[in-house]
C-alpha positions as CSV (number, residue, x, y, z in Angstrom):
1,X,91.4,100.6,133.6
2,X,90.1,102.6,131.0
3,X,86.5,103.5,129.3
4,X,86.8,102.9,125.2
5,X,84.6,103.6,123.0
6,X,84.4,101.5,120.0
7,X,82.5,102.7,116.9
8,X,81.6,100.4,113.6
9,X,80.6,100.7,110.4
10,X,78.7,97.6,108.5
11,X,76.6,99.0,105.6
12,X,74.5,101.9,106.6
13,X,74.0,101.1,110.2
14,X,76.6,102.5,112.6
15,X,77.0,100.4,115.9
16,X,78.7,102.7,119.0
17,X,80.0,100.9,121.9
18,X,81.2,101.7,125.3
19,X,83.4,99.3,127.4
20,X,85.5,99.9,130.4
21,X,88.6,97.9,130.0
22,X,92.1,96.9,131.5
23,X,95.6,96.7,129.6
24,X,98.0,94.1,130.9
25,X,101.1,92.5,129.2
26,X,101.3,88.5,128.4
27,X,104.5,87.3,127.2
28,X,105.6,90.9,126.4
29,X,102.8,91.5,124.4
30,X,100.0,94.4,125.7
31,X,96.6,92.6,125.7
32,X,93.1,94.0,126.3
33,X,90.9,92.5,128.8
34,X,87.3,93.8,128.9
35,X,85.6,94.1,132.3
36,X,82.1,95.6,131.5
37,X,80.0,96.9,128.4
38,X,78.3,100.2,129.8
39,X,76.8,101.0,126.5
40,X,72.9,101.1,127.6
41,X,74.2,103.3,130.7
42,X,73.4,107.7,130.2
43,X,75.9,109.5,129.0
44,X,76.1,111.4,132.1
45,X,77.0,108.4,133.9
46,X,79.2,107.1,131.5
47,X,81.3,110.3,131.3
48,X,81.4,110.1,135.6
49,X,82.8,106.8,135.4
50,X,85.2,107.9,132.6
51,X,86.3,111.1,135.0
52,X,86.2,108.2,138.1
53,X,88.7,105.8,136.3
54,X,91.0,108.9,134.6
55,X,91.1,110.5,138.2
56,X,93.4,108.4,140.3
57,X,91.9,109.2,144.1
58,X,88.5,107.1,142.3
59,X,85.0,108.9,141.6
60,X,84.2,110.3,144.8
61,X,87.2,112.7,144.8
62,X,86.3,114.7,141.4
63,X,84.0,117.1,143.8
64,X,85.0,116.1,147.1
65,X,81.5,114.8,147.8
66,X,82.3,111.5,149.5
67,X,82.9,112.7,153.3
68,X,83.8,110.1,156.0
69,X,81.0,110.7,158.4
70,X,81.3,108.0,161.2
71,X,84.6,106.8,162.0
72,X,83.1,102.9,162.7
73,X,84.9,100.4,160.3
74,X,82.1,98.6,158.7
75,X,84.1,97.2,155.6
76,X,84.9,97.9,151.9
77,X,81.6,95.9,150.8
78,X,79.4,98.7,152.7
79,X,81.5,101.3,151.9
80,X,80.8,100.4,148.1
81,X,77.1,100.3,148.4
82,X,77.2,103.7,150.0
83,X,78.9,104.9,147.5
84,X,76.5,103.1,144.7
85,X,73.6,104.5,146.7
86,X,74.9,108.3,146.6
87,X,75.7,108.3,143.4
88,X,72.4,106.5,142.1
89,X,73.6,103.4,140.8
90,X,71.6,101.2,143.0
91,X,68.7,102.0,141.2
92,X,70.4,101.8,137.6
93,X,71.6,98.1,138.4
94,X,68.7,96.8,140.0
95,X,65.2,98.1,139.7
96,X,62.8,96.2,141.2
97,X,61.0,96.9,144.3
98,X,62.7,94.2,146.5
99,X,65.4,94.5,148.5
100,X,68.6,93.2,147.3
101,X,68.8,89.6,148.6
C-alpha cells in the first residue's frame, strides 16, 4: 500500500487529492485498487500515515513509541484501537460525545 497524491487541473481551479492505495496484478496487468481518500485529514497526519505505510515494521515503529506493556493477549481488534487512541485518531474518525457503539 501506498499514499498518492493526485493533483488536477480543469480551468482555473486546481483539485489536490490524497488516497492510500494498493497495486496488484490481474491477468499480468498492474491495477490500482483504492482503499481510502484521506484528503480532508492534516497534513501532519497524512505525512504519519505516509511514513507508517513506507516503513515496513507499520506506524508505531518510526519512534519506537508503541511499547507492549501487559503481556495479556486481548486480540488484534483492541490492539488497533489502542493504537488509534495514542495516536489520536479516535477523535479524528468519530467526534461525537458517545461512546462508540
Amino acid at each position: 500500500m501506498y499514499v498518492e497524491e493526485i493533483k488536477l487541473k480543469r480551468g482555473t481551479k486546481r483539485y489536490c487529492c490524497t488516497l492510500v492505495r494498493e497495486s496488484y496484478r490481474h491477468d499480468g496487468r498492474v491495477l490500482h485498487r483504492t482503499v481510502c481518500n484521506i484528503s480532508k485529514l492534516p497534513a501532519p497526519v497524512i505525512a504519519q500515515i505516509r511514513a507508517g505505510l513506507r516503513n515496513a515494521e507499520g506506524a508505531g515503529a518510526l519512534d519506537g513509541t508503541l511499547v507492549v506493556e501487559r503481556q495479556r493477549e486481548y486480540g488484534a481488534s483492541y490492539a488497533l484501537l489502542d493504537l488509534a487512541r495514542q495516536l489520536g485518531l479516535d477523535r479524528l474518525i468519530y467526534s461525537r460525545k458517545e461512546p462508540w457503539r
